[in-house]
C-alpha positions as CSV (number, residue, x, y, z in Angstrom):
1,X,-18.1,28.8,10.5
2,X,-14.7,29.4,12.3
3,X,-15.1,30.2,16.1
4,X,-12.7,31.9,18.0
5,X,-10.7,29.1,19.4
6,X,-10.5,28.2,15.9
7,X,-8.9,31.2,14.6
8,X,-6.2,31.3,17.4
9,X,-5.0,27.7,16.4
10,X,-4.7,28.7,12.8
11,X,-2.5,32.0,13.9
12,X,-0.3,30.5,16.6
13,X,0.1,28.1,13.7
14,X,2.2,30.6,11.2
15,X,5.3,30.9,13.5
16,X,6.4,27.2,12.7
17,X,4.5,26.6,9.5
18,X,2.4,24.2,10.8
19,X,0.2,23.3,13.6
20,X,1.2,20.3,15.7
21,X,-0.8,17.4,16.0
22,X,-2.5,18.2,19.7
23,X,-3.9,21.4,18.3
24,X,-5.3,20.2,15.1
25,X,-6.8,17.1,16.6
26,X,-8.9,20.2,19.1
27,X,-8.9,22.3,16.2
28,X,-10.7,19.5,14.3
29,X,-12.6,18.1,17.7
30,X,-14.2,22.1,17.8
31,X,-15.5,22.0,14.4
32,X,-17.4,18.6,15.1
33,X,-15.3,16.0,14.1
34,X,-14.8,12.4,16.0
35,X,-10.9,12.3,17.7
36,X,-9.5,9.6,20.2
37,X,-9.2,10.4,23.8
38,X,-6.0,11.5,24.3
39,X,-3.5,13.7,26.2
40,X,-0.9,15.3,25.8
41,X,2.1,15.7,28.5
42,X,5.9,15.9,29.5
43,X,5.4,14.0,32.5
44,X,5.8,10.2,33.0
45,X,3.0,10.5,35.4
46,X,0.6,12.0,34.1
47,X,0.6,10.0,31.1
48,X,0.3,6.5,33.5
49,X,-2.5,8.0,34.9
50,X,-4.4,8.8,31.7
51,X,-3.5,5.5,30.6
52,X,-5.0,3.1,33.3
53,X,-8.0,5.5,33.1
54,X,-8.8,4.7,29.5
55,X,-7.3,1.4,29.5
56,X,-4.2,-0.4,28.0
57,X,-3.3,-0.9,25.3
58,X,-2.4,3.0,24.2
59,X,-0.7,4.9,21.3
60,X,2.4,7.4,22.2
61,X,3.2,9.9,19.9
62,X,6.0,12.6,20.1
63,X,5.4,16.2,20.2
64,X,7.8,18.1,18.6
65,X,7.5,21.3,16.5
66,X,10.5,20.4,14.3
67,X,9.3,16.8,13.5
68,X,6.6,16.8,10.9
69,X,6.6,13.0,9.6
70,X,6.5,11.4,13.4
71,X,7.4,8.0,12.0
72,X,10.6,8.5,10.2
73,X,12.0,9.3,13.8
74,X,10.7,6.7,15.5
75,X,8.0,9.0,16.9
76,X,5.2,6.9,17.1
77,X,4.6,3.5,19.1
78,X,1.6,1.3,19.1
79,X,0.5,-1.1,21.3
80,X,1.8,-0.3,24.5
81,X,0.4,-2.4,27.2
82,X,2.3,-1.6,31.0
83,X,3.4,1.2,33.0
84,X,7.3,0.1,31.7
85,X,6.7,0.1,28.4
86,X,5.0,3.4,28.7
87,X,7.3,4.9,30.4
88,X,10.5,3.3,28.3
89,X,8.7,5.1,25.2
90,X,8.3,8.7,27.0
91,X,12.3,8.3,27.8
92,X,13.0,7.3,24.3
93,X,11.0,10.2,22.6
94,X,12.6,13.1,25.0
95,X,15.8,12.5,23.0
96,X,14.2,13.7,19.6
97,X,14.8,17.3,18.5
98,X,12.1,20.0,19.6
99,X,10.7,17.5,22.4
100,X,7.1,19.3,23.6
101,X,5.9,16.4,25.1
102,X,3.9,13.5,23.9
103,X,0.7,12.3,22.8
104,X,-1.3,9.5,25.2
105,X,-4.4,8.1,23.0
106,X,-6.4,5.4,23.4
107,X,-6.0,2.7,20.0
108,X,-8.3,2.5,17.5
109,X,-9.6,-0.6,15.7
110,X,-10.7,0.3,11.8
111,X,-10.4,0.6,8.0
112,X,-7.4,3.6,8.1
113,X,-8.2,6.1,5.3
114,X,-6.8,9.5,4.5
115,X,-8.6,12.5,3.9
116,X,-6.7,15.6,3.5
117,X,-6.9,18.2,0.7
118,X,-5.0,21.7,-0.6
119,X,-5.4,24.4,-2.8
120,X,-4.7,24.2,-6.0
121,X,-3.5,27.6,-8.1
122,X,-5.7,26.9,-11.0
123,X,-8.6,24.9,-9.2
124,X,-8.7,26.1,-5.7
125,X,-9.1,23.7,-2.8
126,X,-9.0,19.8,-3.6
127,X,-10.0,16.9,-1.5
128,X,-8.1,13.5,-1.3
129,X,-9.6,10.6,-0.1
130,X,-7.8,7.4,-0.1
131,X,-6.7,4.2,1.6
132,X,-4.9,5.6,4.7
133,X,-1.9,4.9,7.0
134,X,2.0,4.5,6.9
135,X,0.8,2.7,3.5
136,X,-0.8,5.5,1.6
137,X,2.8,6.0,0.1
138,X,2.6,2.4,-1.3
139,X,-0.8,1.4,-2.5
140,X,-1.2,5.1,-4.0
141,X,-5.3,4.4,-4.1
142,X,-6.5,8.0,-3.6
143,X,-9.2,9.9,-5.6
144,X,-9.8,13.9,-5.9
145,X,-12.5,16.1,-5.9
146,X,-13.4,19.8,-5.5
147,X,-14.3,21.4,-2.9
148,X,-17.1,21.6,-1.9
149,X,-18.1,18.3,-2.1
150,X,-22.2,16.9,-1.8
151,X,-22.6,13.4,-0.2
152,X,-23.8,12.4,-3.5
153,X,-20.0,13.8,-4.4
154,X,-18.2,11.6,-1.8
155,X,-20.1,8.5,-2.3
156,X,-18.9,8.6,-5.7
157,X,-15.4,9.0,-4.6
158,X,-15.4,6.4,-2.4
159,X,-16.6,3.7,-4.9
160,X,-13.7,4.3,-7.7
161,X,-11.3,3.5,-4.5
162,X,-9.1,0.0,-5.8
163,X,-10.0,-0.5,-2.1
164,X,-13.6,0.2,-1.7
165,X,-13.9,-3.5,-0.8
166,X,-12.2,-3.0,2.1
167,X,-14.6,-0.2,3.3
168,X,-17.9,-3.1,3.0
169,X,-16.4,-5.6,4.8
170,X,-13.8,-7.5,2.6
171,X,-13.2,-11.1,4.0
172,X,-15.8,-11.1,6.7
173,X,-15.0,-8.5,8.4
174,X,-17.3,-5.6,9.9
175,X,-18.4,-3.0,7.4
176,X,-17.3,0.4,8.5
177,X,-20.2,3.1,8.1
178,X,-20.5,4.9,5.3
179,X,-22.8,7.4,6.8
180,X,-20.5,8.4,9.0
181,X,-17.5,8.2,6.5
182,X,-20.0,10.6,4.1
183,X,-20.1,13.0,6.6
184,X,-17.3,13.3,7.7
185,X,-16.1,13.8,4.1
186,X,-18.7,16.7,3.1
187,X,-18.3,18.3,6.7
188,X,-14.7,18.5,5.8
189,X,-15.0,20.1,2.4
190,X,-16.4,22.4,3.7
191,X,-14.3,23.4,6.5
192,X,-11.6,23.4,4.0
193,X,-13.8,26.4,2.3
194,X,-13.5,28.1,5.0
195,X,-9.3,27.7,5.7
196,X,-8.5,28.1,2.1
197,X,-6.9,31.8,2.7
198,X,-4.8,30.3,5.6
199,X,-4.0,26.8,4.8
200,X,-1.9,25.0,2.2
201,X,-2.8,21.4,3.2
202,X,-4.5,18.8,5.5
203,X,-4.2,15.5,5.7
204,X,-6.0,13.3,8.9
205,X,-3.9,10.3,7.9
206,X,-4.9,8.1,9.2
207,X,-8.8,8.6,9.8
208,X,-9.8,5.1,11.5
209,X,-13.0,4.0,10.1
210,X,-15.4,0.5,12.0
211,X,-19.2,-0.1,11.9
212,X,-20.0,3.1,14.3
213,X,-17.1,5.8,14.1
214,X,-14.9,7.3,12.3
215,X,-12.3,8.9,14.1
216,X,-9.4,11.6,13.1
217,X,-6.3,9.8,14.6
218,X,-3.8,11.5,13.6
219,X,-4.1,15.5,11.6
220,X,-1.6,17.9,10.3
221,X,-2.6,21.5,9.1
222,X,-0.1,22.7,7.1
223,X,0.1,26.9,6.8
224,X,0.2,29.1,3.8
225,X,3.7,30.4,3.4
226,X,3.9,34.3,3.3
């Protein structure tokens, strides 16, 4: 069920097309869904201060309206550890086009997965789940379902993933939780039931998966043209 809040982010989404990343991230946070700490400013202050509260290292992402793929335009940097480099990246990201001021969020350690879907003309809506990141591109390891999905649905999913190893702890390392991951999934479907009208797409790419969370780290909802 779409609340209010919910409803004004989708409309003040059709004058651009899309909704930036700091709205769907509380779009997605008001419809239950796990996102980093974050916030989102202009000013080289503010973000310091959010960023010794929560702790270094931090993520800074750029905030712009006409910048939809935040990489390509070297939009995004990880790992930033002082008050310098912080405030060197804020500098560096007011010179892209549309500047609205950046994302401060804390980093995430995890499995990255994508889960996005759209709505196809013959099918209606579709949901993607895949091995996530600036990779997804690359490895190409996604599988498709329709909406709405059952746990029993996504489970099934999520073992024909080439990388479903990865998700139980490949090499030693710590399982993420597939509860969670489930969840998340089927809680998704069927929020996409209820956008299907409005939306085109979503992707939360990537959606950081460890043994207790998984978080949305990055979301873009894209908006039905017309």
């Amino acid at each position: 069920m779409l609340t209010k809040e919910m409803l004004t982010i989708l409309s003040n989404g059709k004058d651009t097309g899309w909704i930036i990343e700091p709205e769907a991230k509380r779009f997605f946070a008001l419809a239950g869904f796990d996102v980093p700490r974050f916030v989102w400013t202009s000013r080289t202050e503010e973000a310091i201060g959010f960023a010794r509260k929560i702790g270094y290292p931090v993520v800074v992402k750029v905030v712009s309206p006409q910048v939809v793929h935040k990489s390509e335009s070297g939009g995004v940097v990880t790992g930033i550890s002082t008050n310098e480099s912080l405030t060197a990246s804020l500098d560096r990201m007011r010179r892209i086009n549309g500047f609205a001021g950046a994302i401060v969020e804390e980093t995430l350690e995890g499995v990255e997965l994508i889960v996005g879907a759209k709505v196809d003309e013959q099918f209606g809506p579709i949901v993607l789940i895949g091995i996530g990141g600036t990779a997804t591109e690359i490895y190409r390891d996604v599988v498709i379902g329709m909406a709405p999905l059952s746990e029993s649905d996504v489970e099934r999913m999520l073992r024909h993933l080439k990388g479903f190893s990865l998700l139980n702890g490949f090499r030693g390392k710590e399982p993420i939780n597939m509860k969670t991951l489930t969840t998340l999934v089927t809680r998704f479907s069927d929020l996409v039931m209820d956008v299907e009208d409005a939306m085109e797409s979503i992707d939360m790419n990537p959606v950081i998966c460890s043994g207790d969370r998984c978080v949305v780290a990055d979301a873009r909802i894209m908006m039905k043209r017309g």
